[in-house]
KETORGU-42330 format. One line per field, with one value per residue: residue in one letter; x, y, z of N, C-alpha, C in turn; residue number from 1. Coordinates in steps of 0.001 Angstrom, whole numbers, plus 500000, padded with zeros to 6 digits. Layout:
# residues N
r A; ...
nxx X; ...
nyy Y; ...
nzz Z; ...
caxx X; ...
cayy Y; ...
cazz Z; ...
cxx X; ...
cyy Y; ...
czz Z; ...
k NUM; ...
END
This chain:
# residues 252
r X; X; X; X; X; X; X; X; X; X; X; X; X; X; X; X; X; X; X; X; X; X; X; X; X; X; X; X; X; X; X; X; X; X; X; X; X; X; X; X; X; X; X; X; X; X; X; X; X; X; X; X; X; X; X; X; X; X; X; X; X; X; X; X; X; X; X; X; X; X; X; X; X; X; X; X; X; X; X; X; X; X; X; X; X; X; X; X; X; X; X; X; X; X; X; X; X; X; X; X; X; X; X; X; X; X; X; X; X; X; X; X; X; X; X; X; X; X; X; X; X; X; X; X; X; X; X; X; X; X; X; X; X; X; X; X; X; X; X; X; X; X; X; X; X; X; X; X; X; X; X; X; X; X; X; X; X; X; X; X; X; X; X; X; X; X; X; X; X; X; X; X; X; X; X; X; X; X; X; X; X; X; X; X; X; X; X; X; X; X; X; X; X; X; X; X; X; X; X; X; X; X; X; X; X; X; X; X; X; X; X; X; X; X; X; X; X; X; X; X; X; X; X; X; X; X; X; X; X; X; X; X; X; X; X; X; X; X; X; X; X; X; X; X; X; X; X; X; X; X; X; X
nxx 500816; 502369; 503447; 500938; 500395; 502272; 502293; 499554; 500620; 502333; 500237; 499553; 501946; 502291; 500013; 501140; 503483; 503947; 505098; 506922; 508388; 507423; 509383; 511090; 510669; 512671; 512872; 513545; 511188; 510182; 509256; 506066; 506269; 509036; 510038; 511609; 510572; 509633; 509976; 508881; 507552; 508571; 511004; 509828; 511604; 513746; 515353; 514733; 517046; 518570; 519661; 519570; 516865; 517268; 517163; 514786; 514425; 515866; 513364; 511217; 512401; 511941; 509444; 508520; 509283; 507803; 505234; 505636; 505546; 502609; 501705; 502493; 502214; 499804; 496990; 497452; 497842; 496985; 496022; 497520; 496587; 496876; 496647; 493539; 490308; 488337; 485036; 481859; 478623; 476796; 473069; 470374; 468901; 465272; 464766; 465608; 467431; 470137; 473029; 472750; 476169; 477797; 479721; 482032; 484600; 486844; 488974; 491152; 489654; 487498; 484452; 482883; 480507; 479927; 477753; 477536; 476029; 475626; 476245; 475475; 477017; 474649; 475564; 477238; 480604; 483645; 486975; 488082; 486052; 484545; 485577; 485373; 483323; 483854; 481847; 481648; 479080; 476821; 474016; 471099; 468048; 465283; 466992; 467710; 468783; 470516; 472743; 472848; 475418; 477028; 474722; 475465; 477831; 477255; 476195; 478239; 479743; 480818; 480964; 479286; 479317; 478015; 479022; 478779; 480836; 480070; 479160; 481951; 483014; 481876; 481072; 482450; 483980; 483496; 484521; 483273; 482042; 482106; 484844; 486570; 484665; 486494; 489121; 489577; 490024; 490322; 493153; 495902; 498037; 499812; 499634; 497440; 495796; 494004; 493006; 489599; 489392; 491122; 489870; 488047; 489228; 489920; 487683; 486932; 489403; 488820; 486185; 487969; 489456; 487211; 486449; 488599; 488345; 486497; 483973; 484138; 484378; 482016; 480210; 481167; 483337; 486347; 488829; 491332; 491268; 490239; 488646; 488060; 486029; 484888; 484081; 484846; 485341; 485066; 486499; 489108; 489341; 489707; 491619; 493202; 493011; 494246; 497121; 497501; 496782; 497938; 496728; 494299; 493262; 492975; 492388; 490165
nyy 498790; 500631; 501923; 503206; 505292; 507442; 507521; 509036; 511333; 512594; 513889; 516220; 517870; 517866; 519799; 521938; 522572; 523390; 523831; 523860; 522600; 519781; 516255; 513672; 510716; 508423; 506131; 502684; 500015; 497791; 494756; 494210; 492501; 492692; 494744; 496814; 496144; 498958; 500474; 502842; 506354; 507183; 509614; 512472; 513978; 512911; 511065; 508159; 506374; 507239; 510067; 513297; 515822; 519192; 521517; 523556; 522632; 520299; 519296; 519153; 517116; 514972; 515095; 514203; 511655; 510750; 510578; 508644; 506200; 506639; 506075; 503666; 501834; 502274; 503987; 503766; 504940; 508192; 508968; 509762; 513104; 514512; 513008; 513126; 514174; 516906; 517759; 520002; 521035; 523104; 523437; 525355; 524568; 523304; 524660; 527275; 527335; 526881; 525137; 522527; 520449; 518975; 516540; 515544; 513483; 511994; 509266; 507319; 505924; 505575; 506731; 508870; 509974; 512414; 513876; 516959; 519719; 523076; 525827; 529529; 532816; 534623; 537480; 540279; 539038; 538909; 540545; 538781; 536299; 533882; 531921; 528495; 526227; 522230; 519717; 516211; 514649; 511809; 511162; 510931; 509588; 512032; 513930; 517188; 519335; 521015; 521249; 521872; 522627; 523825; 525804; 527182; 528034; 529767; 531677; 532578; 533750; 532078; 529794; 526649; 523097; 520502; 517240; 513737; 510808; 508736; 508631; 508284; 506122; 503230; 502402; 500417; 497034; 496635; 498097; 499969; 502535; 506253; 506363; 503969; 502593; 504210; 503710; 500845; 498238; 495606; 494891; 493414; 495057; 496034; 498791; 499975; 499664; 500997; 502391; 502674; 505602; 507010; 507126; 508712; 511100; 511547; 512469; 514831; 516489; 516447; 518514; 520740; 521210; 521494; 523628; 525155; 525360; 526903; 526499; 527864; 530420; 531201; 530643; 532440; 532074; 532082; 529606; 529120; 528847; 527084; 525122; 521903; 519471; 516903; 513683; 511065; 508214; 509348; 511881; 510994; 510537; 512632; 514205; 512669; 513660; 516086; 515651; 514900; 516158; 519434; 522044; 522463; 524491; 524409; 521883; 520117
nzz 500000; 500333; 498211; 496666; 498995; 498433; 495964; 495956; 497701; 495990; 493968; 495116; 494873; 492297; 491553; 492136; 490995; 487795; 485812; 483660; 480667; 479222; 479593; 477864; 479055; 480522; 482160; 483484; 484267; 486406; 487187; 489138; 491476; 491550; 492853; 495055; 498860; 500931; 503912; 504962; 504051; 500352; 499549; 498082; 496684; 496171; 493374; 491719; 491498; 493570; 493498; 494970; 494642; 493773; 491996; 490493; 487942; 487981; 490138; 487497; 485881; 487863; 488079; 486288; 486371; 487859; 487352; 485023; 486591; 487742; 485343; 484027; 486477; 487643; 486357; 483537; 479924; 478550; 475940; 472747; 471758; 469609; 467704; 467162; 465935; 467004; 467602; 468263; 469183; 470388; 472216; 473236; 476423; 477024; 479238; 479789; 481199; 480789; 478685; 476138; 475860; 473351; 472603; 470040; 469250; 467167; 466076; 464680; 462788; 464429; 465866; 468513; 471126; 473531; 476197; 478084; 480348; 480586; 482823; 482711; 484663; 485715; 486258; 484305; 482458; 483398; 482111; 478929; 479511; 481991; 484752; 484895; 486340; 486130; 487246; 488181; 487840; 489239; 487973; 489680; 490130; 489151; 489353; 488974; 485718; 486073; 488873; 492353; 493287; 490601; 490041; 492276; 491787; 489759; 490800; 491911; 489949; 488716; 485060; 485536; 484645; 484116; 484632; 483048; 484338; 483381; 480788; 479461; 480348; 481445; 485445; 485722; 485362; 482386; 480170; 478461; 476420; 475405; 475485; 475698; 473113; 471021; 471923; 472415; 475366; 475364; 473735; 471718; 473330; 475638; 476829; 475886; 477611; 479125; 482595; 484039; 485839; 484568; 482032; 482882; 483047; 480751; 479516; 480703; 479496; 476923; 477326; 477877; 475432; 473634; 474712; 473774; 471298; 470059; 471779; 474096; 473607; 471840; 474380; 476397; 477879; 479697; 478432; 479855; 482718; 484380; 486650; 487941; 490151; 492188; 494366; 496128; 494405; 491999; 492710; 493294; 490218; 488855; 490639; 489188; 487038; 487044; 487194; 484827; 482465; 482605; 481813; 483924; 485859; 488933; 490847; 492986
caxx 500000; 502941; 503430; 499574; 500174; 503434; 501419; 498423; 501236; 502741; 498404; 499722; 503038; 501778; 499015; 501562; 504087; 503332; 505346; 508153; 507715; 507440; 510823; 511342; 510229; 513562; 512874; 513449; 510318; 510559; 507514; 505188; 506820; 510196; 509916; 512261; 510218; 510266; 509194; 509103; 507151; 509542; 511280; 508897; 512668; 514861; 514984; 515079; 518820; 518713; 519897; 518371; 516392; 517863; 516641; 513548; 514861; 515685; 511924; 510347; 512688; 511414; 507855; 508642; 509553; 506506; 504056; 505462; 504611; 501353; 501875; 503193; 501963; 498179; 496602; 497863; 498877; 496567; 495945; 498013; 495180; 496848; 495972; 492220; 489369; 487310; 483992; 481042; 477064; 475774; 471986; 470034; 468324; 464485; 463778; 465910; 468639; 472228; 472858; 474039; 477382; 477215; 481100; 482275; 485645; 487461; 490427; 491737; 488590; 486013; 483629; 482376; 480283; 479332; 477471; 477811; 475407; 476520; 475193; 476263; 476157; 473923; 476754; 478795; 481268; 485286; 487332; 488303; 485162; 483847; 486126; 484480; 483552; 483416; 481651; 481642; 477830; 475570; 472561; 470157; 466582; 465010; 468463; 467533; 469437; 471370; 472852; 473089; 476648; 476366; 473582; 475642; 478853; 477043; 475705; 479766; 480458; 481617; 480351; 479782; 479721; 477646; 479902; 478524; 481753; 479674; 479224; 482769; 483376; 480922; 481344; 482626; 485378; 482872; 485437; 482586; 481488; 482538; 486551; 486431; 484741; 488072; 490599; 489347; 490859; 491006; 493918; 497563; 499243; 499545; 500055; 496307; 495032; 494052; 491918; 488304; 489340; 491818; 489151; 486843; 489853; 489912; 486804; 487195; 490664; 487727; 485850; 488691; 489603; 485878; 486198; 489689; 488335; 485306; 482819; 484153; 483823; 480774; 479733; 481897; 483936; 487555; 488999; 492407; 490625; 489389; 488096; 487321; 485665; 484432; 483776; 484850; 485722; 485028; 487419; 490280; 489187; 490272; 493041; 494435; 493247; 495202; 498210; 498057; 496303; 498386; 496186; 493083; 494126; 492283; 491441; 488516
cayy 500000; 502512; 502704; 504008; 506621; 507863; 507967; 510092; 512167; 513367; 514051; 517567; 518401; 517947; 520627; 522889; 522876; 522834; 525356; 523750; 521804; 517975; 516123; 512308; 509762; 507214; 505310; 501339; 499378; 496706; 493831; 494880; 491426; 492965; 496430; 496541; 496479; 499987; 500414; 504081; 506690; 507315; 510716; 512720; 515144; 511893; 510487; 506163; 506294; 508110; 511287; 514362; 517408; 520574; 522825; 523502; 521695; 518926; 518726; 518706; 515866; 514292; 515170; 513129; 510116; 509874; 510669; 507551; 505278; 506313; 505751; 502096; 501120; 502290; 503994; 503796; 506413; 508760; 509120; 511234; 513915; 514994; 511773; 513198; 515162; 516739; 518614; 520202; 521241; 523735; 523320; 525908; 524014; 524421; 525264; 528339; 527567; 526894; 524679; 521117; 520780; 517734; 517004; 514082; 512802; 510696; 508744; 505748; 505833; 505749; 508276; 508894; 511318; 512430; 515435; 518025; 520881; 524081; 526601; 530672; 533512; 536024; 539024; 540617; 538272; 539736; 540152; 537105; 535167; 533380; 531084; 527571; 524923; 521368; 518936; 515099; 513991; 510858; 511394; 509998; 509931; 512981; 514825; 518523; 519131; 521933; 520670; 523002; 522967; 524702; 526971; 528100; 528236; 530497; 532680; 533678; 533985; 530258; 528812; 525556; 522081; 519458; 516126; 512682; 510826; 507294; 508271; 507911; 505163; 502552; 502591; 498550; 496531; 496154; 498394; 500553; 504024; 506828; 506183; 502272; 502851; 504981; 503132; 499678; 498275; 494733; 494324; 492558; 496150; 496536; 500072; 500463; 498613; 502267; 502029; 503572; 506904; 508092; 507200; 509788; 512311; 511755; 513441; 516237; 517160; 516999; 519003; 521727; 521086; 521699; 525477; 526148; 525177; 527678; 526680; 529106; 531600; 531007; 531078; 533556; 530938; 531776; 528566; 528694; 529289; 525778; 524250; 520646; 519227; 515457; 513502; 509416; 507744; 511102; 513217; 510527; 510755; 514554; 514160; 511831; 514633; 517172; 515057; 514287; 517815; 520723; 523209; 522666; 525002; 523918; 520552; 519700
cazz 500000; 500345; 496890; 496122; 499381; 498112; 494667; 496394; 498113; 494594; 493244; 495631; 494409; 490578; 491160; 492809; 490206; 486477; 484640; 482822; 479616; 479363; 479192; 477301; 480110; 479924; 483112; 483388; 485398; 487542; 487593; 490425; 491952; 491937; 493652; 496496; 500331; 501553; 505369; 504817; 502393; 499631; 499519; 496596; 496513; 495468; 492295; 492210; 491129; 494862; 493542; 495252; 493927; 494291; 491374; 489760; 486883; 488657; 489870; 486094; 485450; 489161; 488283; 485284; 486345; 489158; 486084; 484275; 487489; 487622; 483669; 484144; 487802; 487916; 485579; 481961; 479185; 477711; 474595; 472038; 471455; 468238; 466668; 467559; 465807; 467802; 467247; 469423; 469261; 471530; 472255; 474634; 477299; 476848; 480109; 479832; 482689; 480199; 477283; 476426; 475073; 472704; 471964; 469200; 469064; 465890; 466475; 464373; 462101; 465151; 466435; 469872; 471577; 474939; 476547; 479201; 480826; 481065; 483174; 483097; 485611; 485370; 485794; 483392; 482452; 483412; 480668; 478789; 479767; 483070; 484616; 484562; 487557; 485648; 488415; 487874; 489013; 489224; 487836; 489898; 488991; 489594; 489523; 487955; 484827; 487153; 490157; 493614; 492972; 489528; 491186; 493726; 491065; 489061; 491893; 492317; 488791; 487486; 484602; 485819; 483567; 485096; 483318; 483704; 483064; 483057; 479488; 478590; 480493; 482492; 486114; 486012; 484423; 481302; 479199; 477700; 476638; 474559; 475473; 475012; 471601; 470457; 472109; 473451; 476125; 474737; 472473; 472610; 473561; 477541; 477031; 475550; 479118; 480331; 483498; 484237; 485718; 483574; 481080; 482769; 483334; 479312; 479549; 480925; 478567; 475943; 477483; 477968; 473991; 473005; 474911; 473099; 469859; 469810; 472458; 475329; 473286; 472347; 476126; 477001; 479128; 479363; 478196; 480110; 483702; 484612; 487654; 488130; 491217; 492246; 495024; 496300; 493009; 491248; 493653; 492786; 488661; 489188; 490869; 488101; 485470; 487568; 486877; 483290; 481874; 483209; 481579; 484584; 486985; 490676; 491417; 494153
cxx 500850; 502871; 502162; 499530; 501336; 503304; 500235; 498992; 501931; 501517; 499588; 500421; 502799; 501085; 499581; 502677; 504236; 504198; 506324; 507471; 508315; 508895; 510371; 511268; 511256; 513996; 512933; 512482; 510744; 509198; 507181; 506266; 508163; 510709; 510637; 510917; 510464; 509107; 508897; 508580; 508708; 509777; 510757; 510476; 514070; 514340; 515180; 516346; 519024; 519698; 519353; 518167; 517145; 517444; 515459; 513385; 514625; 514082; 511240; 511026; 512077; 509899; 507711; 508071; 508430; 505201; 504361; 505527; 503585; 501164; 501390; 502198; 500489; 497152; 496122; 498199; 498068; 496812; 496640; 497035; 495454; 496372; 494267; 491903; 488452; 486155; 482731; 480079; 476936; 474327; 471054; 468723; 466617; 463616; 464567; 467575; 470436; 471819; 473630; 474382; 477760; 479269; 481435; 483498; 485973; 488280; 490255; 490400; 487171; 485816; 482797; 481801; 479922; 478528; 477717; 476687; 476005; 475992; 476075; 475710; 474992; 475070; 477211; 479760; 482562; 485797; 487821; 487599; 485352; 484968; 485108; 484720; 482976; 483371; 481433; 480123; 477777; 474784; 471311; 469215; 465972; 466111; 467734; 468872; 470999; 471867; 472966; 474156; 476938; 475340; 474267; 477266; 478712; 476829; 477508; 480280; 480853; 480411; 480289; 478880; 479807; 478364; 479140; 479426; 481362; 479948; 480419; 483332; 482519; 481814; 481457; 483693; 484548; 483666; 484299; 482031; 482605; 484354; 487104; 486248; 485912; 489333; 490223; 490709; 491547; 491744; 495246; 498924; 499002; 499518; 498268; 495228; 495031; 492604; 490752; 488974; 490260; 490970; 488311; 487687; 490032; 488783; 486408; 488579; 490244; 487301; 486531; 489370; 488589; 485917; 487336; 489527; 486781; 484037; 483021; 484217; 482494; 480023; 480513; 482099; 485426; 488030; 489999; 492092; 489719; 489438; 487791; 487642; 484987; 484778; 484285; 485398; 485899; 486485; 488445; 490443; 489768; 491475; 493746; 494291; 494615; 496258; 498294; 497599; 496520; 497542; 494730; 494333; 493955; 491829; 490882; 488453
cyy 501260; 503033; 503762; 505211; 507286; 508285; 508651; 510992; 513283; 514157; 515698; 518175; 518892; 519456; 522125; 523846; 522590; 523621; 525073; 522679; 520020; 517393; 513999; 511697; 508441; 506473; 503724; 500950; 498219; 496036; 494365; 493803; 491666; 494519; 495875; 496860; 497839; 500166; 502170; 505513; 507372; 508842; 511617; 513798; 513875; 511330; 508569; 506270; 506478; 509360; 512092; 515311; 518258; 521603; 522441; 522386; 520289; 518619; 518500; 517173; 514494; 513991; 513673; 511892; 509408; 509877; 509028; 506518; 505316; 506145; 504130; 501965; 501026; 502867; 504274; 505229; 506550; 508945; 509984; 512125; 514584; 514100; 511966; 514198; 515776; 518224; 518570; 520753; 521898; 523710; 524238; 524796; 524324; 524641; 526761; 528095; 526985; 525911; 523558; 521310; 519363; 518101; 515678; 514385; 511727; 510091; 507536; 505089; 505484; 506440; 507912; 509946; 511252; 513881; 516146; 519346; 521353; 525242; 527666; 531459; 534408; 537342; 538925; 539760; 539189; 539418; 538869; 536303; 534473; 532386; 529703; 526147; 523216; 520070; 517851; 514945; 512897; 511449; 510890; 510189; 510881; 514214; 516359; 518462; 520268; 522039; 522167; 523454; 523737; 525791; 527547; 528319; 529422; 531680; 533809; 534049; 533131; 530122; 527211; 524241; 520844; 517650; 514733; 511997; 509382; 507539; 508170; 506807; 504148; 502702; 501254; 498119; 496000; 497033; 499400; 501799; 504427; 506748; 505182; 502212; 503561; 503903; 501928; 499116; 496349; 494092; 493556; 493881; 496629; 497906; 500376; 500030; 500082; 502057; 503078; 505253; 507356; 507884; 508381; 511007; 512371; 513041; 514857; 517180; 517624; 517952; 520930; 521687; 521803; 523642; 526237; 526034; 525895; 527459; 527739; 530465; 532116; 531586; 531595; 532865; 531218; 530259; 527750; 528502; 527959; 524899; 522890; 519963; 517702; 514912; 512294; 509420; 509030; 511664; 512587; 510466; 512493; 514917; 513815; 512777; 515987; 516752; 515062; 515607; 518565; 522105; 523297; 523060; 524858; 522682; 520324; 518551
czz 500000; 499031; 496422; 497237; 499129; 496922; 494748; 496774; 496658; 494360; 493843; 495044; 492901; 490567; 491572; 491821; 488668; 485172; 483818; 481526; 479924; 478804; 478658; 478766; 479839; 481487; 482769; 484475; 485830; 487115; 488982; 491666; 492226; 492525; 495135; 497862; 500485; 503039; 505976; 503631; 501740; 499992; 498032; 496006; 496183; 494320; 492165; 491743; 492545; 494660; 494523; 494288; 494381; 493045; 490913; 488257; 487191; 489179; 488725; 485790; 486992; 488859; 486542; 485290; 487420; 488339; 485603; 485510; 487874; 486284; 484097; 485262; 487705; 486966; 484121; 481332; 478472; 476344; 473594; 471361; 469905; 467115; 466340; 466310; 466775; 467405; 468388; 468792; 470440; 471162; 473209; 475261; 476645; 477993; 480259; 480471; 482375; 478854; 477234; 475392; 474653; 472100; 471341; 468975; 468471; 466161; 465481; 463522; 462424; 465440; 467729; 470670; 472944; 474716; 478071; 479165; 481127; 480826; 483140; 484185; 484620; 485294; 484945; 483329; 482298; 481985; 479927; 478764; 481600; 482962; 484867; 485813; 486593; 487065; 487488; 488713; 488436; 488997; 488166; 489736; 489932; 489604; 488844; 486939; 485289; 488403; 491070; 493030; 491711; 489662; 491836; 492601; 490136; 489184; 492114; 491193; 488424; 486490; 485036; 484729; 484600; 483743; 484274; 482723; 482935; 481298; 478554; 479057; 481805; 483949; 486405; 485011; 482869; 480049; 478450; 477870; 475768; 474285; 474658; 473963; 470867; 470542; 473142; 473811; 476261; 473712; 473160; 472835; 474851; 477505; 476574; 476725; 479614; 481426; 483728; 484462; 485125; 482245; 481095; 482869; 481755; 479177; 479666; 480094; 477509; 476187; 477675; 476357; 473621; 473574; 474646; 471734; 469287; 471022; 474056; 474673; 472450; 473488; 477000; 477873; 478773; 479553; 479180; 481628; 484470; 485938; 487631; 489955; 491182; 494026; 495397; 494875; 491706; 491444; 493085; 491525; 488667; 489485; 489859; 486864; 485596; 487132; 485438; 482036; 482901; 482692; 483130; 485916; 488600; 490104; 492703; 494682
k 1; 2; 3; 4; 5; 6; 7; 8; 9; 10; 11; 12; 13; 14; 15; 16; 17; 18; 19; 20; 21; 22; 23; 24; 25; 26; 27; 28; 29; 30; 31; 32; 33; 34; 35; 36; 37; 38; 39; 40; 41; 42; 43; 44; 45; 46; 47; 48; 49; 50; 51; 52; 53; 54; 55; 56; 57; 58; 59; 60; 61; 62; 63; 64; 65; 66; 67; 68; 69; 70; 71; 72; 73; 74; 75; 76; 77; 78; 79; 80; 81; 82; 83; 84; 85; 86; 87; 88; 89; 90; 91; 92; 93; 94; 95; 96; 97; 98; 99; 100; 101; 102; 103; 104; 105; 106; 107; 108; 109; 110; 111; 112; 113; 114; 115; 116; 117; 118; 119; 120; 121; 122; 123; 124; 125; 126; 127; 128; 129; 130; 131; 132; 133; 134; 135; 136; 137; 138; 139; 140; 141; 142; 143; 144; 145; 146; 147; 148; 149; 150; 151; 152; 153; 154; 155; 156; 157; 158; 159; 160; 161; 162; 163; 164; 165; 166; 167; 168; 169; 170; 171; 172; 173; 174; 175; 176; 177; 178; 179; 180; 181; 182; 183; 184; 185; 186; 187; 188; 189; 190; 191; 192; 193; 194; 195; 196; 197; 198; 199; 200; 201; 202; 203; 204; 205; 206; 207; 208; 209; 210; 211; 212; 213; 214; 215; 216; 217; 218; 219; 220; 221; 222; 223; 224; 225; 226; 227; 228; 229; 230; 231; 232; 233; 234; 235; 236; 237; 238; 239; 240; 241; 242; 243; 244; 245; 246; 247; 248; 249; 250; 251; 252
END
């Protein structure tokens, strides 16, 4: 178990420091079966050679190498998004109260869509556009199409972006939903074995694509300005987006 709290202890550091560019990932793994015992959480300021950190530098190449063990160890390697199309539909609601955001993604000669609600304030929007709260719900029956949280996001000035990320990926080892259709998860390439929530933190990278490729401006949503929030299984799908999309600037 240390490894996964020594791999929840990084989730912090990631969201703290983001500012350098991505460096070649040229780590060697171990089988899970051959990981030395440690009786101790690891040091997140040593590198496994047992170097230490000491410059900023030296952390991007640190932050590196703890990215490609949650790569390798837990849960897999996103997708190269340039390989992607991606296209969006705004719809206004018709009870008045925001608009669904209908977004389709190509890859590898399949197509896949999901959707998203998305509610604005009422004020003046600052310059640039509204920054934007994207919440992960359940939709349970009866749910309004506008959660509190979105209600009360909107009340301070967020756009907020009610995401149900069942629809890109079931909430069970059944491999299915808008992700799975793109990039199923049964083939003979371990590296395409990506697990549920980085399927739904896929989701949301869409969803921050879809408002740099015309729909935040549209809805006067600055694009770069992005919130995401979640809960239990959610809260840890968030975390892992925080990690792997440096453009969402708070995680929840």
């Amino acid at each position: 178990m240390r490894i996964f709290s020594f791999l929840l202890a990084c989730l912090i550091l990631f969201a703290q420091i983001n500012c350098f560019a991505e460096e070649e990932n040229k780590m060697t793994y171990l089988a899970p079966d051959q990981l030395p015992r440690l009786e101790n959480m690891p040091d997140l300021f040593t590198f496994q050679d047992g170097t230490k950190v000491i410059t900023k530098e030296d952390w991007q190449k640190r932050k590196e190498e703890i990215k490609g063990l949650y790569e390798y160890y837990l849960y897999g390697y996103l997708p190269d998004a340039a390989h992607e199309t991606l296209s969006y539909a705004l719809t206004p609601l018709s009870d008045g109260t925001g608009y669904d955001l209908s977004i389709t993604v190509e890859a590898e000669g399949k197509k896949a869509s999901f959707s998203v609600i998305v509610t604005l304030p009422r004020t003046e929007a600052p310059e640039g556009g509204y920054p934007y709260f994207i919440e992960y719900i359940w939709p349970w029956p009866g749910m309004p199409l506008v959660s509190r949280n979105q209600q009360y996001a909107a009340s301070r000035g967020y756009a907020g972006i009610a995401y149900n990320p069942i629809q890109c990926a079931a909430d069970n080892n059944s491999f299915s939903g808008a992700y799975y259709t793109l990039y199923p998860f049964f083939t003979d390439d371990p590296a395409d074995r990506t697990g549920v929530l980085l399927a739904w933190a896929w989701g949301v990278s869409k969803i921050i694509d879809a408002m740099e490729q015309g729909a935040g401006a549209e809805l006067n949503i600055h694009p770069a300005l992005s919130l995401v929030g979640g809960v239990s299984r959610y809260g840890k799908s968030v975390a892992v987006a925080g990690i792997y999309d440096e453009r969402i600037k708070v995680v929840i």
